[in-house]
C-alpha positions in Angstrom: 12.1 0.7 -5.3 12.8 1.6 -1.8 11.1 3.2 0.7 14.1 4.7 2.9 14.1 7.8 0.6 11.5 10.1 2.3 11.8 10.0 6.1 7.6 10.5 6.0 7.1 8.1 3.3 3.9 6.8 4.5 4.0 3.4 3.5 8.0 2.6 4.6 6.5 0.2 6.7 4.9 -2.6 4.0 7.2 -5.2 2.9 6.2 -7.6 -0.2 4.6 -10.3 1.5 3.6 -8.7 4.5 -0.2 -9.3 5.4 -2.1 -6.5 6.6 -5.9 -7.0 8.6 -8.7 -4.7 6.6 -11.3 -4.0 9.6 -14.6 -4.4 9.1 -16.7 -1.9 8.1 -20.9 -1.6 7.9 -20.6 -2.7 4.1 -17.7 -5.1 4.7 -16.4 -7.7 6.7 -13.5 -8.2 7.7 -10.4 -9.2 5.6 -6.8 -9.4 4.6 -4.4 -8.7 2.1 -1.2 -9.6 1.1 1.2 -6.7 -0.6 2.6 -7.3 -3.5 6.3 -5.7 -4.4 4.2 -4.5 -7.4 1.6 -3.1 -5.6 4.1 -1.2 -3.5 6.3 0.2 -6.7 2.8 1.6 -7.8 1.9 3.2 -4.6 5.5 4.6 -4.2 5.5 6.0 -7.6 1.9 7.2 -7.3 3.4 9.2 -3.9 6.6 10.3 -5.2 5.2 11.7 -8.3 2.1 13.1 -6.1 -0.6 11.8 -8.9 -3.4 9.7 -7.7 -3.4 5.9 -7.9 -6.2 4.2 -9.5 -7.3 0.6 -7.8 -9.7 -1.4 -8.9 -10.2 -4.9 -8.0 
């Protein structure tokens, strides 16, 4: 999957293995997260097919 096909494709900017700070929040501190070329493909096709994206975890 790639995410050069839509020039506003909001997520062209995550790269598997990229790590990305969460900020902390009143209910959570704060954290990290490493993408996954998985968890891009699923965002990509959740966007492209403009269905929402169930995550749980």
């Amino acid at each position: 999957m790639t995410a050069t096909l839509r020039p506003n494709f909001p997520f062209a900017t995550l790269q598997p293995g990229a790590v990305q700070e969460l900020r902390e929040s009143p209910g959570q501190a704060r954290a990290w997260h490493q993408w996954s070329a998985a968890e891009l493909d699923a965002l990509t096709l959740a966007y492209a097919a403009r269905r929402p994206l169930l995550v749980r975890g």
